[in-house]
KEKE-838279 format. One record per residue: residue in three letters; x, y, z of N, C-alpha, C, O, CB in turn. Coordinates in steps of 0.001 Angstrom, whole numbers, plus 500000, padded with zeros to 6 digits. Each point is the difference from the previous one (the first is absolute). Glycine has a CB too. Example, Ala and Ser with C-alpha at 12.3 -4.5 7.8 and 13.67 -1.06 7.14 Angstrom:
Ala513190494310507800499110501190500000500900501200500000501036499981500665497072498846500581/Ser501542502223498034500820501190500060499230501090500730500509501108500169500675498264497686/
// end
This chain:
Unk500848498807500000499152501193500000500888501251500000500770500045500960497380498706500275/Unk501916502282497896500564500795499773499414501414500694498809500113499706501905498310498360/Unk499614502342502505499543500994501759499466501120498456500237499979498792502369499818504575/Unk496589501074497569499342501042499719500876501136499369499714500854499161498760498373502620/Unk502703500502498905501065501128500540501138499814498365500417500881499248499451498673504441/Unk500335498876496267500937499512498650499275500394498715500607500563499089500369497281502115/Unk497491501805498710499155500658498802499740501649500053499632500467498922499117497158501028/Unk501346503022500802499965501354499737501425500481499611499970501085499420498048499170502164/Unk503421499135498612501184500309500080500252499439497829500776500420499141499872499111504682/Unk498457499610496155500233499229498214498955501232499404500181500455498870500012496040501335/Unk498910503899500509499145500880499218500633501542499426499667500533498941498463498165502593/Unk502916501876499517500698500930500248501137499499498960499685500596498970499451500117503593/Unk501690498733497228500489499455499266499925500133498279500560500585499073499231498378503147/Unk499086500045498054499531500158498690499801501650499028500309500273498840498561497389502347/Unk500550503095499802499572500824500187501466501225499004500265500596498956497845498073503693/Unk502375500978498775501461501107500056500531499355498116499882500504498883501324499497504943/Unk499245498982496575500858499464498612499107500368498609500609500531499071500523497181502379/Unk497585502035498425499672500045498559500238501643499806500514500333498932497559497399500869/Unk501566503392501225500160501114499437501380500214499510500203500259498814498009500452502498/Unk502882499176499680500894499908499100500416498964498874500986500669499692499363500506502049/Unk499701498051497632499591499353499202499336500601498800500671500137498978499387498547502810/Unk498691501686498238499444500888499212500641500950499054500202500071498787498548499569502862/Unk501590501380499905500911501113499700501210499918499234500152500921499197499013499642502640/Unk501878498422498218500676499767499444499893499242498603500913500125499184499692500326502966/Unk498433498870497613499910499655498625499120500973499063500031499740498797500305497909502095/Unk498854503486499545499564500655499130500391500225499133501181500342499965498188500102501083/Unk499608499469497375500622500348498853500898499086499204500468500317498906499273501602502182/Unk500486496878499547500825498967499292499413499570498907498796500241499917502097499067501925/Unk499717500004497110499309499207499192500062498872500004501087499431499905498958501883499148/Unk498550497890501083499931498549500645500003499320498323499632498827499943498650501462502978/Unk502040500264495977499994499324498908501331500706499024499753500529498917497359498850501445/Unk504273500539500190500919500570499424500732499465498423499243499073499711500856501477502922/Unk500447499495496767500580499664498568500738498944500477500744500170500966499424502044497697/Unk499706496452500659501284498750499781499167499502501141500645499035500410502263501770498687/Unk496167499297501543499370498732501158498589499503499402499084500756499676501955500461502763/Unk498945497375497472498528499499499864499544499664501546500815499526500791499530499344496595/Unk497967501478503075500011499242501349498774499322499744499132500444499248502117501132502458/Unk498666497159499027498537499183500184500200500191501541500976499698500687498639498209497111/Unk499116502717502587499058500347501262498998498671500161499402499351499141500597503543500395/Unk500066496964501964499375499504500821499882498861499459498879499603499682500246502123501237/Unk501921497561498877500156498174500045499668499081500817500911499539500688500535500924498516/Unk497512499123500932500011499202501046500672498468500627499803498900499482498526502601499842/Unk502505498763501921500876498868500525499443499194500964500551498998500456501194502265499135/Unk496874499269500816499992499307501194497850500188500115499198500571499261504288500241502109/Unk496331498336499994498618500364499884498858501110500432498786500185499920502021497885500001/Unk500572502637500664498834501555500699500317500721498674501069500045499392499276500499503825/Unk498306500081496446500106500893498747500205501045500116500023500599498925498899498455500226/Unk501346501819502125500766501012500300501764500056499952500681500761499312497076499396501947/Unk502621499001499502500807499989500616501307498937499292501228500018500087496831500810501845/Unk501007498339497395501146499261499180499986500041498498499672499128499196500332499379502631/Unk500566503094497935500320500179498929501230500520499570500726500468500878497281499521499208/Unk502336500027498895501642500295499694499523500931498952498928499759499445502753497886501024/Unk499222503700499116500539500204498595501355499628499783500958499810500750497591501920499065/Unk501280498220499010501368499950499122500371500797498835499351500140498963500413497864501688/Unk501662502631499739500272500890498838501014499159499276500401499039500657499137503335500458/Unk501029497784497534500570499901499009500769500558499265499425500776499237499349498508501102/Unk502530500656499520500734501514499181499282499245497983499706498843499699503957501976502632/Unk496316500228496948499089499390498733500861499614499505499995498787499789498269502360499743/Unk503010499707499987500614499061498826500844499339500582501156499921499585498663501348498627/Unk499721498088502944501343498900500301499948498537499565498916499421500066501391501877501953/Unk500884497995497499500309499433499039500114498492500532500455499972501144500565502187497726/Unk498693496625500614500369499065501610499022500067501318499313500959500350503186499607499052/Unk497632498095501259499714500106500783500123500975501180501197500263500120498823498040498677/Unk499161502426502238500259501115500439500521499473501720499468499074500612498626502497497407/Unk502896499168502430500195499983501221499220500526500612499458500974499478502235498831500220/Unk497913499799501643498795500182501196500452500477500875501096499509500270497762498930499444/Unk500665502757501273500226500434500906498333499772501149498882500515500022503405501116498331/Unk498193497677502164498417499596500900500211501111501087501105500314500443498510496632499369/Unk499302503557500527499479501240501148499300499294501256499164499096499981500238502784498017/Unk501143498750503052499151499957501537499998500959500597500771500102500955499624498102499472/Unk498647502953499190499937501234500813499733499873501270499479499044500575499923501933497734/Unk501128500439502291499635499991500869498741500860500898498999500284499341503175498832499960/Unk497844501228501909499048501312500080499603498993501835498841499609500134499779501687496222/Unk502123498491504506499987499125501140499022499383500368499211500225500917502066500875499658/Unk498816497562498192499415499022500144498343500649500211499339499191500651503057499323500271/Unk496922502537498748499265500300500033499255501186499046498837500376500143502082498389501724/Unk499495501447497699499710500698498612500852499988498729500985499262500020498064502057501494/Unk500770499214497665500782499718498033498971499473499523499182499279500572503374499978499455/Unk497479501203498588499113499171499057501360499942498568501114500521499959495627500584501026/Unk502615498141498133500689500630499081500594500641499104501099500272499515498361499057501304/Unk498773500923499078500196501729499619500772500843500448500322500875499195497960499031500579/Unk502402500194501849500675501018500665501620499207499183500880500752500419497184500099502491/Unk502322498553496598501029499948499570499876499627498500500912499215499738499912500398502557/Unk498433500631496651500087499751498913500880500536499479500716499311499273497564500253500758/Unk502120502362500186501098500628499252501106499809500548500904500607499426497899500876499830/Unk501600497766501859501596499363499991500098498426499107500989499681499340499443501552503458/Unk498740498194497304499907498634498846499386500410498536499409499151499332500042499107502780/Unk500670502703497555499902500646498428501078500780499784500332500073498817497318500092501073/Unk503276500698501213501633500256499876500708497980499592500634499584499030499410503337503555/Unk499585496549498319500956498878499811499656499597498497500930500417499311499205498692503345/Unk499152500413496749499258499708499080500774500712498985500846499520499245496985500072501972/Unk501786501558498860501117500981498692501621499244499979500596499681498971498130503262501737/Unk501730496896500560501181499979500001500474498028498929501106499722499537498821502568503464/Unk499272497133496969499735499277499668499946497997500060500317498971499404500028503685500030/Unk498912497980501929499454498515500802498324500363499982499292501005500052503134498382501997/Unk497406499097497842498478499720500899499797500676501078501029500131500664498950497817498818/Unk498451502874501264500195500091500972498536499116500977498814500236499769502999502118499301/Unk498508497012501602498639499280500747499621500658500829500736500109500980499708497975498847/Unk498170502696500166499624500897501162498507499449500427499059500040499206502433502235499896/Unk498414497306501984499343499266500823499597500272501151500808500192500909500063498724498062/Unk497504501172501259499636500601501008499973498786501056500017498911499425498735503093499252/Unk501205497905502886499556499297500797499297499944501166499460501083499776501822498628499154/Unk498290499995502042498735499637500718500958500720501478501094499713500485497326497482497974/Unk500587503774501871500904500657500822499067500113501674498803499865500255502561501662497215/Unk499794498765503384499421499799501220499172500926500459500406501145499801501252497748500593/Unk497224501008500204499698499044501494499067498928498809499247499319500695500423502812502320/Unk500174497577495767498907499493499710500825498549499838499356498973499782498950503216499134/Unk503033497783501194501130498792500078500745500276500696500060501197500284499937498115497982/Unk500988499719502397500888500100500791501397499277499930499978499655498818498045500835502195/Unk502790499203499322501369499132499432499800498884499982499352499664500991502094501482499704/Unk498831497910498536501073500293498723498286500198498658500027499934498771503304497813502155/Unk496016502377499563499049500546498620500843500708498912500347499659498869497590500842502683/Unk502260500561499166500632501141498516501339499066499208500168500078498783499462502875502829/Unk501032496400499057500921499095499168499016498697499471499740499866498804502652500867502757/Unk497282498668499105499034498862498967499368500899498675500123499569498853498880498765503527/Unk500261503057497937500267500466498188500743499947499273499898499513498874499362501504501426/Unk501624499460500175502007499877499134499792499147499483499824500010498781502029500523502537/Unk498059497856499782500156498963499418499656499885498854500752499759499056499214499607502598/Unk498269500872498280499170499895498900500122500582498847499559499596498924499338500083502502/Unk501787501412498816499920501272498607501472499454499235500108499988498774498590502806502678/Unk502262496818499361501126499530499518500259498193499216500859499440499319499675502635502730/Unk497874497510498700500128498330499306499042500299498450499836499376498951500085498712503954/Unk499558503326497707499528500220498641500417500319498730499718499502498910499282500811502416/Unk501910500843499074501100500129498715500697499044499488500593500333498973499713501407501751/Unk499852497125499633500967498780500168499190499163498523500502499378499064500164500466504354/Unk497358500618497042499397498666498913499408500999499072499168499625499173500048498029502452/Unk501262503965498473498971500287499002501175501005499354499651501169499834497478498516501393/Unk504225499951498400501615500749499560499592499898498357499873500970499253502417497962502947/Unk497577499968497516499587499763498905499371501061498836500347500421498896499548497687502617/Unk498795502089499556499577500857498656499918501392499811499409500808499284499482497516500546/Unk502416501627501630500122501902499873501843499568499863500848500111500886496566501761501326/Unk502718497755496734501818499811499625500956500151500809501147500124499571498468500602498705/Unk500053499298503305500916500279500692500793499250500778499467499065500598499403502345499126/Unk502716498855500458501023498735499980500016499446501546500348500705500948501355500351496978/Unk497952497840502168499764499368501007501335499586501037499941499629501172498007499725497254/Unk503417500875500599501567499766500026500519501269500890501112500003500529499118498715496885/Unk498648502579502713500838501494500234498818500352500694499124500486499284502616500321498579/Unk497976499064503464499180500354500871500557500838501240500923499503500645497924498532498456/Unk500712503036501215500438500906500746498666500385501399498792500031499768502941500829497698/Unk498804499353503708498718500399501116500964501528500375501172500327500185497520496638501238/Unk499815503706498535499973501084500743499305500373500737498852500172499591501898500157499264/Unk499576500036502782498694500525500697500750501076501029500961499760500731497263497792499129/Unk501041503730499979500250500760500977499187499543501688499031499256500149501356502588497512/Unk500468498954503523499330500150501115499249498434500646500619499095500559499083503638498403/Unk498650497323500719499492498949500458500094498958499101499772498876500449498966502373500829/Unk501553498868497522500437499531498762501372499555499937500386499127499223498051502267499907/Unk502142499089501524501551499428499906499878499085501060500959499232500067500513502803499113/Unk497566497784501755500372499151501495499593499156498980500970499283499756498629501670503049/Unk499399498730496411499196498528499516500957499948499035500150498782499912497103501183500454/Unk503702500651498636500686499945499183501259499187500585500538499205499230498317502850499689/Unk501674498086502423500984499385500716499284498434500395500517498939499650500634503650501303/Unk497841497489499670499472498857500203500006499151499156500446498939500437498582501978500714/Unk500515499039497249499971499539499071501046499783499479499837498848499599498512501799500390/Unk502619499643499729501363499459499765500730499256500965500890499186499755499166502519498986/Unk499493498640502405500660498410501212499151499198499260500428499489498965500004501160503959/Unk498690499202497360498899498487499447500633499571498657500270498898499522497083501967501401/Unk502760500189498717500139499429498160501749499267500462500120498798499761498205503921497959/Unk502726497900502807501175499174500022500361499585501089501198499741500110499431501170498335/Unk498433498869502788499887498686501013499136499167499881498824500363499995501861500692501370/Unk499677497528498498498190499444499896499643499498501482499079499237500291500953499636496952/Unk500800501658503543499777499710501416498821501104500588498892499735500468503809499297499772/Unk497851502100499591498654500976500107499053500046499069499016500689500267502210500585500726/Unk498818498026497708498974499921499346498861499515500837498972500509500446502424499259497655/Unk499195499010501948499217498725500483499274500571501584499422499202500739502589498675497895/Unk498099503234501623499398500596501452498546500843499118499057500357500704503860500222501270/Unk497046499602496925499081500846499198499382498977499344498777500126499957502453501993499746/Unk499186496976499809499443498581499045499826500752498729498984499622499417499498498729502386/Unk501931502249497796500021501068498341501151498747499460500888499400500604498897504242500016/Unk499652496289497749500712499542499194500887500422499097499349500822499354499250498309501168/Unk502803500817498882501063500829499393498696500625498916498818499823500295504099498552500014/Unk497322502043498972499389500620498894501323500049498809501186500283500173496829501272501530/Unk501127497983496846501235499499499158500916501654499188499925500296498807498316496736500508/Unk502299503523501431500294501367499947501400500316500296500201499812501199497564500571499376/Unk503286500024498808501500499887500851500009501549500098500230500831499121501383496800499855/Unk498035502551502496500497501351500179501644500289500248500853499386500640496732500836500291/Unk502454501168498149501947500489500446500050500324500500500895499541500710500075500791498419/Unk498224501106501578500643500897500668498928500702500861498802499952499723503038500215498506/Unk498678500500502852498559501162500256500428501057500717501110500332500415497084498034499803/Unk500236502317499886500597501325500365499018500460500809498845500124499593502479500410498449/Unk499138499835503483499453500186501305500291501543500459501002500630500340499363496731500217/Unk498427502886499301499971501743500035499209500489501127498774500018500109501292500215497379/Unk500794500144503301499615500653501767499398498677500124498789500214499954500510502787500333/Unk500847496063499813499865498700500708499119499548501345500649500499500919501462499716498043/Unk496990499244501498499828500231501344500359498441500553499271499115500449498784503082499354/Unk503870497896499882500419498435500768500131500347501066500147501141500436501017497637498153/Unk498792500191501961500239499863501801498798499902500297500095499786501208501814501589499468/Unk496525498628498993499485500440500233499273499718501697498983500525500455501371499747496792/Unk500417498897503312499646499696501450500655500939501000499824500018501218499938497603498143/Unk501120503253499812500920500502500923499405500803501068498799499927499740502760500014498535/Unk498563500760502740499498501101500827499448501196498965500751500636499261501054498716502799/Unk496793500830498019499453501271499201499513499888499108499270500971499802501882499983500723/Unk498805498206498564499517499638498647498599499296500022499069500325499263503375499443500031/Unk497529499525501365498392499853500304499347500672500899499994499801501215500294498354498258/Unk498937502969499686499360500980501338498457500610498703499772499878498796503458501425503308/Unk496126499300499013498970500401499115499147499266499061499398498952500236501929502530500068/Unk498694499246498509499007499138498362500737498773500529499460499248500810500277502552496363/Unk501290498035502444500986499079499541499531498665501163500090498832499621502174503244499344/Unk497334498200502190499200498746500749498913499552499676499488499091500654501299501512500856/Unk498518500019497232499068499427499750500157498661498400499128499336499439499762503295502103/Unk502417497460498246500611498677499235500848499211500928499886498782499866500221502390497897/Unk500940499358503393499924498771500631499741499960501654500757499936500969500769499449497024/Unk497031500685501842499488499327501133500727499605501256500879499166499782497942500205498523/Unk501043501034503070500178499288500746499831498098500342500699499239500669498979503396499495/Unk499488497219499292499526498798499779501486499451498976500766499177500500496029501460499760/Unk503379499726498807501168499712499198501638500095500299500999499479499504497146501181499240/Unk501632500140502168500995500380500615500856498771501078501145499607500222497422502820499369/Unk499807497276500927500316498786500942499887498587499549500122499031500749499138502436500822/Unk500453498474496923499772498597499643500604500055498286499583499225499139497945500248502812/Unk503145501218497886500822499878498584501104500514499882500423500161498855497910499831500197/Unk502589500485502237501481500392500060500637499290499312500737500743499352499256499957502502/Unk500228498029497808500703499489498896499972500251498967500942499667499280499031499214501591/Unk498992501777498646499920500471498441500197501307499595500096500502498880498479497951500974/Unk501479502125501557500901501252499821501601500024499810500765500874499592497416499866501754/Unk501998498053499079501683500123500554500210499782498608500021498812499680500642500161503009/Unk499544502099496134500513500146499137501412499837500016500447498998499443497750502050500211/Unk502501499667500822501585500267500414500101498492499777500237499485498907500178502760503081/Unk499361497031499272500373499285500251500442498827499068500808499177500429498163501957501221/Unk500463498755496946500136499437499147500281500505498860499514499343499079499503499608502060/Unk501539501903498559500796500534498787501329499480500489500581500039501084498040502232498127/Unk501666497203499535501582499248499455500469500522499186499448500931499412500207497237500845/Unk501711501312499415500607501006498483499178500180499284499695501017499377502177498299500318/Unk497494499254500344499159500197498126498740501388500122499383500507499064500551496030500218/Unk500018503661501562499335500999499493500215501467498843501113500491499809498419498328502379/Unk499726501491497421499793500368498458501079501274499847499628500746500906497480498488498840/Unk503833501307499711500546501164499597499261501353500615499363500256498978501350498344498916/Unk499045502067502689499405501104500434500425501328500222501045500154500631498155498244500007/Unk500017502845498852500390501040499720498973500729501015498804500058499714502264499473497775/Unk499510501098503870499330500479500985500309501618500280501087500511500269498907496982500577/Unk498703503151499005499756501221499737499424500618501670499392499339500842500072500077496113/Unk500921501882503129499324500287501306500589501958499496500685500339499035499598496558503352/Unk499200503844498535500306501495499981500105500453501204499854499309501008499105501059497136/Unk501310500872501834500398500985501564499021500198500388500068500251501204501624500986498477/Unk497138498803499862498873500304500813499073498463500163498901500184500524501130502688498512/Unk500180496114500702499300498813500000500166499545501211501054499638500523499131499895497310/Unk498247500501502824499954499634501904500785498794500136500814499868500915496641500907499757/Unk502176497698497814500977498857501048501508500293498856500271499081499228497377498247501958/Unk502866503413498799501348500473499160500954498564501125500680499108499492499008504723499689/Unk500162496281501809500833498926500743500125499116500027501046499431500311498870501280500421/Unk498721498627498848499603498634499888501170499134498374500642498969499802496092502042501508/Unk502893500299497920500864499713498145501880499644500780500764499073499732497346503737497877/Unk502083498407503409501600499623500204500180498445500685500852499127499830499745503672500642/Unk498257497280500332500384498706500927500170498708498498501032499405499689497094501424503311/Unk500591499073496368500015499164499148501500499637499173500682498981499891496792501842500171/Unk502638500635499411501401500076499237501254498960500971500542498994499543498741504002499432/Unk500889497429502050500901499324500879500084498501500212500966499273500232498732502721500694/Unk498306497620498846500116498936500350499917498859498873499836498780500031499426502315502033/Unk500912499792497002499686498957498370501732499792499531500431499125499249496635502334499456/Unk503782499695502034501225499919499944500498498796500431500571499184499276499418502948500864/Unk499696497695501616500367499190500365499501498336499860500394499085500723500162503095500291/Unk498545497722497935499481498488499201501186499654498569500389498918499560496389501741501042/Unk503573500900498920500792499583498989498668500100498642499893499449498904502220498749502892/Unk496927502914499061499148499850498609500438501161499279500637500767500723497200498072500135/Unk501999501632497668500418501180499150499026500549499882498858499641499710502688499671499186/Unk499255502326501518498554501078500117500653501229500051501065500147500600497159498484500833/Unk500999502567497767500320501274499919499174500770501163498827499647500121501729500068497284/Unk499849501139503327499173500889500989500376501125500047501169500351500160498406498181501066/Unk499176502396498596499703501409499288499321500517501045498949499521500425500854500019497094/Unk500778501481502952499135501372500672499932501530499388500930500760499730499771497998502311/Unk497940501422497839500261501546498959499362500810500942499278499506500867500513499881496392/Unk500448502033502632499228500428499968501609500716501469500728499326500729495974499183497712/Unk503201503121501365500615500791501178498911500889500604498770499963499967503589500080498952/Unk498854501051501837499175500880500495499451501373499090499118500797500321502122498183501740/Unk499310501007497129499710500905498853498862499202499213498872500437499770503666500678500057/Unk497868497876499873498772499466499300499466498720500681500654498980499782500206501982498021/Unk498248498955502847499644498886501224498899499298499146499342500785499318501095500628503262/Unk499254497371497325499618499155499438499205498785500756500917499283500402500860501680498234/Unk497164498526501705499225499446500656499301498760500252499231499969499039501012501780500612/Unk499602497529500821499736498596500127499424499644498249499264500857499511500015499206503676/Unk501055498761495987499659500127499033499828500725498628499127500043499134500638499089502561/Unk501167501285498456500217501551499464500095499604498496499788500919499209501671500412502939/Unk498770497683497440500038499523498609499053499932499216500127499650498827501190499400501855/Unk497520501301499898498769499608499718499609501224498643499402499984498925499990498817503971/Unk501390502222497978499531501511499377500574499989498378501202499962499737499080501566502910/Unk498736498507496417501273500141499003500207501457499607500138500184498791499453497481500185/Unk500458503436501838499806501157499511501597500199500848500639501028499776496163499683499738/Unk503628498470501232501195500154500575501290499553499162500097498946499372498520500815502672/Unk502333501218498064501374499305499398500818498756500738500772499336499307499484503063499879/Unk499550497246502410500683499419500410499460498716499884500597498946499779500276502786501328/Unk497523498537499125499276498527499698500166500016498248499703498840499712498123501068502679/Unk502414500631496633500058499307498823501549499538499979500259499272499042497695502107499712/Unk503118498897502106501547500013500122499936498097500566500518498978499549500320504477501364/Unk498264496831500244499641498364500862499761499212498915500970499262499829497765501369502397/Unk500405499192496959499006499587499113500867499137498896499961498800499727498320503382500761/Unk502531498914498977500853500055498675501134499056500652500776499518499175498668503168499573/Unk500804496932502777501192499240500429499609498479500368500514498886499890500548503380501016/Unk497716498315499605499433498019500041499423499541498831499611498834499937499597501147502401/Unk500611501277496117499823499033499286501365499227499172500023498891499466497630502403500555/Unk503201499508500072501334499346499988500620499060500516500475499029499411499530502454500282/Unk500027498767501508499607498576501100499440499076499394500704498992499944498839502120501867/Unk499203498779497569499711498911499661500339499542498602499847498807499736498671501582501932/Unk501937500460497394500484499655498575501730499413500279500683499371499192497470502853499385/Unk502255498238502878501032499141499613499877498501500841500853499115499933500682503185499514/Unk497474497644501185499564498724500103499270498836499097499893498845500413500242502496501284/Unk499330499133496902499668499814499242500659498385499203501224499897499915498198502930500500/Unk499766496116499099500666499208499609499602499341498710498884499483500025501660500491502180/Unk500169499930496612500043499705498628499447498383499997499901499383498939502269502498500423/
// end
């Protein structure tokens, strides 16, 4: 049961974020030159909630490389509409982009929002085919609450020890690389679960699914190449260093980026904006990041 106090704190939330949101995408064009998109695909069985778009760069030649999306918005708000014009930048640049909405809290609770993943990602797996896209060059991206399920999902995918704590099946997909933007790892740490954000994981969850949090705990080398983004003004900016330190010390390979000074201060997610130079500077480096992960 989720308190009176946690649903007025997701309402506020919601609230606060779409205006900015709004504000910042005004005036974009949700139909720019060199992108084809198919809207509202359906992956799953809520007809709200389990739908994907997909953009397309047009004249690309060959099978297309994929960049799969897990927004964020703390585990309690995003749609995908709120990120279509950063997966129509990627798109130009010239990858697939998978933008996918999911089932958000208090109306689900953990691991719900990842059992979508699951779904939206076993989906691309059976339906690559008839959108040409290369099943060999798969890429995850998720900011914030999106990057915690984006981390989660790559332990599972290269432990099958923590898989097997989720019962999710590989999906026939070789991901290279990814890219974890203001991240919310650690997420057990002191502070991070407070507010909205208790209304995805539950006290109740808290006390009866700590193992499936213990992300950390099961990342090994193999985990995926990663390009970790954070700024001077990004509240968990600490959480990206700790990570950095601790992907060091597995021996996993990873670039880690902080933008943003006091002259020009830059803000949780800040990539999002494309009216910004530093988020198109971020943008232009993880898509590099992933072209040189890229495989023939």
């Amino acid at each position: 049961m989720v308190s009176q106090e946690t649903l007025t704190a997701i309402l506020e939330m919601r609230t606060l974020f779409k205006q900015g949101d709004d504000k910042r995408d005004a005036g974009l064009d949700p139909n720019p030159q060199g992108v084809i998109r198919y809207d509202n695909l359906a992956y799953g069985p809520d007809p709200k909630w389990h739908l994907l778009d997909l953009y397309l760069p047009q004249n690309a030649s060959g099978k297309v490389p994929l960049i799969i999306n897990i927004h964020g918005g703390g585990w309690c708000y995003g749609t995908k509409e709120t990120y279509q014009f950063y997966g129509l930048n990627l798109a130009q640049h010239g990858f697939a982009f998978l933008n996918p909405n999911y089932r958000l809290a208090p109306a689900v609770s953990f691991p719900g929002q990842l059992d979508d993943v699951n779904r939206y990602i076993h989906w691309t797996s059976e339906h690559a085919a008839e959108y040409n896209l290369d099943t060999n060059n798969v890429f995850l991206v998720g900011d914030s609450a999106g990057g915690q399920m984006a981390e989660q999902y790559i332990t599972l995918l290269t432990n099958p020890e923590f898989r097997k704590l989720f019962g999710y099946e590989l999906p026939q997909l070789k991901f290279r690389a990814t890219a974890l933007n203001s991240a919310a790892v650690f997420v057990t740490d002191p502070g991070m679960i407070t507010g909205a954000v208790t209304g995805y994981f539950t006290a109740e969850v808290l006390a009866t699914k700590a193992e499936l949090l213990a992300t950390e705990k099961y990342i090994t080398k193999d985990f995926l190449p990663v390009y970790l983004s954070t700024a001077n003004e990004d509240f968990i900016h600490d959480q990206t260093i700790k990570f950095a330190g601790f992907l060091e010390a597995k021996g996993v390979e990873y670039v880690c980026k902080s933008f943003g000074d006091k002259k020009h201060p830059e803000p949780h997610v800040f990539l999002m904006n494309q009216r910004d130079e530093l988020a198109k500077q971020c943008n232009e480096e993880e898509v590099a990041f992933f072209k040189a992960h890229l495989v023939n």
